[in-house]
KESE-25065 format. One line per 4 residues: number of its first residue (from 1); for each residue x, y, z of C-alpha. Coordinates in Angstrom, 1 decimal, decimal comma. Layout:
NUM = X/Y/Z | ...;
// end
This chain:
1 = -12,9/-2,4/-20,3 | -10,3/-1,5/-17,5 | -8,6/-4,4/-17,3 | -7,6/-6,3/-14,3;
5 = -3,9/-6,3/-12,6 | -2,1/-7,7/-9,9 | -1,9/-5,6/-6,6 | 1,3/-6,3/-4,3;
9 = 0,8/-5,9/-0,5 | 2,1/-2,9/0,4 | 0,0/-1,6/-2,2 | -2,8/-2,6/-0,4;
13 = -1,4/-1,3/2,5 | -0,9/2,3/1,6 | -4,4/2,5/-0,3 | -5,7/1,6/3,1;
17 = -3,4/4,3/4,6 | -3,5/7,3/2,7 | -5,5/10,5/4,7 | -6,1/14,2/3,9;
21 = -7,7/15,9/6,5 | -9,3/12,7/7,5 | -8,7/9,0/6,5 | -9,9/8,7/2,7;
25 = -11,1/5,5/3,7 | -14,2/7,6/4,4 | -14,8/8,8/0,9 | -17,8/6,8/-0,3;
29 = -16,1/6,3/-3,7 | -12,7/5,9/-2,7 | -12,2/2,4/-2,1 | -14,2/-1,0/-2,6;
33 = -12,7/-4,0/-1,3 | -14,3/-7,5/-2,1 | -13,2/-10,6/0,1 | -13,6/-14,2/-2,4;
37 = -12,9/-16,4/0,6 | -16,1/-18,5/2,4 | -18,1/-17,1/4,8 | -16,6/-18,4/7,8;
41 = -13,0/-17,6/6,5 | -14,4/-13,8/6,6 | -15,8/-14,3/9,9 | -13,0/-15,6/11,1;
45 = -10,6/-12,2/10,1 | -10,9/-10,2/6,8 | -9,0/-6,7/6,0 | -10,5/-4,0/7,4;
49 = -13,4/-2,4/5,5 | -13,4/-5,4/3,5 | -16,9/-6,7/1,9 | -17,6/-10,0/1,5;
53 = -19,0/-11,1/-2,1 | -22,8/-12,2/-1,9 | -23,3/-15,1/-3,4 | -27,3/-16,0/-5,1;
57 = -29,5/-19,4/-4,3 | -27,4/-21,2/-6,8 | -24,1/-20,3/-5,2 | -22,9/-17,5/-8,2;
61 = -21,2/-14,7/-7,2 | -23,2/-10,9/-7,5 | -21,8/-8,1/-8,6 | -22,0/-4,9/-6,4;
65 = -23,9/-2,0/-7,8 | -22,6/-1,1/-11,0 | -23,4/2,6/-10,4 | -20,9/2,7/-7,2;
69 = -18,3/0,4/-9,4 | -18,4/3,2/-12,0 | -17,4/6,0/-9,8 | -14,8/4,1/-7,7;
73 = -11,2/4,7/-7,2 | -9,7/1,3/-6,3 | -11,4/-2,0/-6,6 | -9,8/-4,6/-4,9;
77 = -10,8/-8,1/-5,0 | -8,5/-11,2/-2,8 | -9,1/-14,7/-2,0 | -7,2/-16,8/0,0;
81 = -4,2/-16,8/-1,7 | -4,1/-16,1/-5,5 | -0,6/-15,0/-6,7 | -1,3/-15,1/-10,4;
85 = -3,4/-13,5/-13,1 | -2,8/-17,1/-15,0 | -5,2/-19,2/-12,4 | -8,5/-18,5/-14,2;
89 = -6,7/-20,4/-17,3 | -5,7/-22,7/-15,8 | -9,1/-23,6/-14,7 | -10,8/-23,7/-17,7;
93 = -7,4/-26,5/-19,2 | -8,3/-28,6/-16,1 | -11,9/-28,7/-17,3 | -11,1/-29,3/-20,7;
97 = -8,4/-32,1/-19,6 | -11,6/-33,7/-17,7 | -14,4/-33,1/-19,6 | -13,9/-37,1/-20,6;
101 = -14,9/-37,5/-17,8 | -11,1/-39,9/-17,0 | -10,0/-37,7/-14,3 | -13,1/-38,5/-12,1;
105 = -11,6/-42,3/-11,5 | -8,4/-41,0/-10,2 | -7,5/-40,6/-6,8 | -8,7/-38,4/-4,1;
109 = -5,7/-36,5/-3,8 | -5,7/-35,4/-7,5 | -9,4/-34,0/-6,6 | -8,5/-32,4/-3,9;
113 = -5,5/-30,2/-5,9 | -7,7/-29,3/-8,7 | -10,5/-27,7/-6,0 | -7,5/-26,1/-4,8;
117 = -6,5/-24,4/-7,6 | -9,8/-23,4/-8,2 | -10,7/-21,4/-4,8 | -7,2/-20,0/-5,7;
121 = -8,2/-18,3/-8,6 | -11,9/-16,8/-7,4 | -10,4/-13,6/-6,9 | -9,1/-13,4/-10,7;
125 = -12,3/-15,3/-12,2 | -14,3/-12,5/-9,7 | -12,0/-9,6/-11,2 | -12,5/-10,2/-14,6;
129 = -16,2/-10,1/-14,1 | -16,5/-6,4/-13,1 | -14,2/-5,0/-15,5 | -16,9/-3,9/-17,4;
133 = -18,3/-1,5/-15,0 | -14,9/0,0/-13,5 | -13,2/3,2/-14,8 | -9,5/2,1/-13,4;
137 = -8,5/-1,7/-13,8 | -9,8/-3,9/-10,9 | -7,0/-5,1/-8,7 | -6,4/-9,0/-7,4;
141 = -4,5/-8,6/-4,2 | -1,2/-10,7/-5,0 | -1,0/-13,9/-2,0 | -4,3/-12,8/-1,2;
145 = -5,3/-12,6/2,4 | -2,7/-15,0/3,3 | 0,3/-13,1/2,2 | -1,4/-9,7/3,2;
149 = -2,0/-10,9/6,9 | 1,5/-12,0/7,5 | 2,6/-8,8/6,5 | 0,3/-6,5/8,5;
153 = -1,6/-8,5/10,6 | -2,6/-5,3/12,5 | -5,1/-4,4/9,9 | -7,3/-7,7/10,3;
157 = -10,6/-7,4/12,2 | -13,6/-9,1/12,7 | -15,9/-6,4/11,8 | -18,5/-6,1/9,8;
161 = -20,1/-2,7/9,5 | -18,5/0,7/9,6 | -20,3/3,8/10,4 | -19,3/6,9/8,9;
165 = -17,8/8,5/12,0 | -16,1/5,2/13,0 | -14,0/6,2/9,3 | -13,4/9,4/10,0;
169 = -12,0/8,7/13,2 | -9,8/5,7/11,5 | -5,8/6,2/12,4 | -3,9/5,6/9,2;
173 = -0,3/4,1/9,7 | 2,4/5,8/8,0 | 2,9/4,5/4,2 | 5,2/2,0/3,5;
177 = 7,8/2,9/0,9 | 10,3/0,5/1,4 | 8,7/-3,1/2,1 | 8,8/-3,6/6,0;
181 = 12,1/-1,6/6,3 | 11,6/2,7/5,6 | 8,1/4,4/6,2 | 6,9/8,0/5,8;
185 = 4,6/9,6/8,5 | 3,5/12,2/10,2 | 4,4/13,7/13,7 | 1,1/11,9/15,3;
189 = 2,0/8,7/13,8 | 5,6/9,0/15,0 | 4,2/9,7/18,9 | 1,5/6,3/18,3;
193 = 3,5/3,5/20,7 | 1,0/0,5/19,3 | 2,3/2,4/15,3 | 5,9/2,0/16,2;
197 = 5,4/-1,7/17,5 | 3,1/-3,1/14,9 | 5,8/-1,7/12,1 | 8,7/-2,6/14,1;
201 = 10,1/1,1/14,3 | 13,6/1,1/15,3 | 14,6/4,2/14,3 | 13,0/8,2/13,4;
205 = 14,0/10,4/11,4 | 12,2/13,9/12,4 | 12,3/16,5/9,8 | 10,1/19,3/12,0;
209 = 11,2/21,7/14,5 | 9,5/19,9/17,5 | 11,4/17,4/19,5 | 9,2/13,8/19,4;
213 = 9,1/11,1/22,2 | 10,9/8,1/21,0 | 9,2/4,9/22,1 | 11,3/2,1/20,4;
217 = 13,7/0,3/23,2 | 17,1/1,1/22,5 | 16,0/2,7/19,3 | 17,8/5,5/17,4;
221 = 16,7/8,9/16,3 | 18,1/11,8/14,3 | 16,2/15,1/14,8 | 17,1/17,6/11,6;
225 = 15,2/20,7/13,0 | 13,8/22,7/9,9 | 10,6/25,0/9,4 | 8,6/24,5/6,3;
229 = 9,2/28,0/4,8 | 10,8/28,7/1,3 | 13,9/29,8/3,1 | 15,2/26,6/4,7;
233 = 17,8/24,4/3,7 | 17,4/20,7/4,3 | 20,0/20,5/1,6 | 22,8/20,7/3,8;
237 = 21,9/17,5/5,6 | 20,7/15,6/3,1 | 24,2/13,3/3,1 | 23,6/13,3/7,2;
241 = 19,9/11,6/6,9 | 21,0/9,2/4,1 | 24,0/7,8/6,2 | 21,8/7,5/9,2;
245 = 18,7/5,6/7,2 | 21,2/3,2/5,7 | 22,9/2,6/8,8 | 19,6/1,8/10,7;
249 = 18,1/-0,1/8,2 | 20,1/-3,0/9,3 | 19,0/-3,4/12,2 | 14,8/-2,7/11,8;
253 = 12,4/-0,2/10,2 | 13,3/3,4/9,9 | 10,2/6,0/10,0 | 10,8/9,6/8,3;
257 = 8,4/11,9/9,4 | 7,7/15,6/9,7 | 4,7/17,4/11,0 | 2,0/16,5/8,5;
261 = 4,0/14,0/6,2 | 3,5/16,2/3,3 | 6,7/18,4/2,5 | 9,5/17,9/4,8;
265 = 9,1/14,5/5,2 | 8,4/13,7/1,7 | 11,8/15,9/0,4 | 13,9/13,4/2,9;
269 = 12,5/10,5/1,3 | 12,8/11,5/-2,0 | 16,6/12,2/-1,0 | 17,5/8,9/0,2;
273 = 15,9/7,4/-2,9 | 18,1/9,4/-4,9 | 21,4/8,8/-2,6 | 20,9/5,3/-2,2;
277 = 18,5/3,3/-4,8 | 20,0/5,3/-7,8 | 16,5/7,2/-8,8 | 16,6/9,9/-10,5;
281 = 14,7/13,1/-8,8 | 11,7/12,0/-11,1 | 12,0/8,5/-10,6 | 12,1/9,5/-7,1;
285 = 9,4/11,9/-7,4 | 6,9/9,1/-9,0 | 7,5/6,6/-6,8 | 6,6/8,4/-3,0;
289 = 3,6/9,9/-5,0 | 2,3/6,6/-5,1 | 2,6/5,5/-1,8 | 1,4/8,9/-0,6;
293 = -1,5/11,0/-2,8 | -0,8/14,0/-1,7 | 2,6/14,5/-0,7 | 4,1/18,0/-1,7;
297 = 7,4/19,5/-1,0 | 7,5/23,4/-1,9 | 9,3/25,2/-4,3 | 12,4/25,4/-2,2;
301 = 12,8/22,1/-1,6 | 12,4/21,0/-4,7 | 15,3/23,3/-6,0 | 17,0/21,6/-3,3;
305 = 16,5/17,9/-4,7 | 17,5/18,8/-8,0 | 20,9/20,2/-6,7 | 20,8/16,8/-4,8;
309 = 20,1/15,1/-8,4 | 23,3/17,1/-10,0 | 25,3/16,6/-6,8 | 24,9/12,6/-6,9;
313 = 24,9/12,2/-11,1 | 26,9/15,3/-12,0 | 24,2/16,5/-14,4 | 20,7/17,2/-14,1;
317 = 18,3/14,7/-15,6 | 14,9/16,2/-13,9 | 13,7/19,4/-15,4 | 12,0/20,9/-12,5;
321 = 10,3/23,5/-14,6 | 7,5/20,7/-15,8 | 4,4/21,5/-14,1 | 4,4/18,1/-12,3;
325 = 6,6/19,6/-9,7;
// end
């Protein structure tokens, strides 16, 4: 079986974020994502694209079709607000502990807590039930909608159904690769007023040749013109983009972007990783591939963070020559 494992936030949030050509949010086997909660809590708000788990007659949950669970890249399941793996056992202790029938007698408030704890743990109890037919561990989003919503309350909605077209012409936001403070974009996203409001942009950081309208008030932005070719050096102001991320990040979010938020973009981030949260070029490397599928510096860039890697640790601890880069 896959397994099941806790999903933080911002994991969420870039799953629902990540685009090729299009948002993958389209791809039929990308991404299934299961809401515990009751019926009117889901009509009230749910994430967007978000199914809510049919229940039979008898009020047991059904699992989706094991076919589509079998070719699926992320299943992720969230109730209210489940932060641990743990809440299914302690369920079955709390029946045990009653099964006397003693704790019945008790007061009303004791009642109440234990049929909190249980809706609490409907997303893991859920989880552990399709673990048979998933290829890649089912995910229980960590806080559940409560802790998700807080954080980006911008992707709540109301609706239900989603045509096909209505996905491919979904916006993604730019991933999030430092929680609420440094994102990674593209020059659209950068341009999007509602993008830089909802994320709280107070700062860009434009690693393409065109000049981008800022649309933060009083907001600050650095524009490093460079082409994506084999030839350019971004090398050279590596130190300049690091100083001016940390500088910013005081005072609000920072967004890094380039023209498609593959190369440029991507070789900046991996940069100020390296200068500032002591990762290693792999480290580095690892961690922005996760937040974004399919980001790619070229060759020359990549030369160019590993003489960043020797410059900051006086040796070099990344062998570029692995196929991975």
């Amino acid at each position: 079986m896959a397994g099941t494992e806790l999903c933080e936030p911002g994991r969420l949030y870039n799953i629902l974020n990540q685009q090729r050509r299009v948002s993958r949010l389209a791809e039929p086997n990308y991404l299934c994502l299961l809401d515990a909660r009751t019926q009117r809590e889901y009509d009230e708000s749910h994430i967007i694209t978000a199914r809510r788990i049919e229940q039979s007659p008898t009020g047991e949950y059904l699992v989706p079709d094991s076919e589509e669970l079998g070719c699926v890249r992320y299943c992720v399941v969230y109730d209210c607000e489940t932060s641990s793996l743990d809440c299914c056992d302690y369920e079955e202790e709390e029946k045990e502990k009653g099964s006397s029938g003693s704790l019945h007698t008790e007061n009303t408030d004791s009642s109440s807590v234990c049929s909190q704890n249980a809706e609490e743990g409907t997303a893991v109890e859920y989880a552990r039930s399709l673990e048979q037919f998933t290829r890649h561990p089912v995910l229980v989003l960590r806080g559940g909608y409560k802790r998700f919503s807080a954080c980006y309350h911008f992707l709540r909605t109301q609706k239900i159904l989603w045509m096909p077209q209505e996905l491919d012409n979904f916006q993604p936001y730019p991933v999030e690769i430092l929680p609420a403070k440094l994102y990674m974009g593209n020059f659209k996203q950068a341009c999007d007023q509602q993008i830089q409001k909802d994320l709280k942009i107070k700062a860009q950081v434009n690693i393409s040749e065109q000049p981008a309208t800022m649309f933060a008030e009083g907001g600050k932005y650095l524009h490093v013109s460079v082409p994506d070719s084999l030839e350019a050096d971004l090398f050279s102001s590596f130190a300049t983009i690091c100083h001016f991320i940390d500088a910013q990040l005081d005072h609000g979010a920072v967004l890094v972007f380039s023209s498609l938020g593959i190369s440029r973009s991507s070789t900046a981030t991996m940069a100020y990783l390296m200068h500032s949260c002591q990762f290693s070029l792999k480290r580095a490397w690892d961690y922005v591939l996760k937040c974004k599928t399919n980001m790619r510096p070229h060759r020359g860039f990549v030369k160019q963070l590993s003489d960043w890697e020797t410059q900051i640790y006086r040796a070099t601890i990344t062998d570029i020559s692995e196929p991975n880069y």
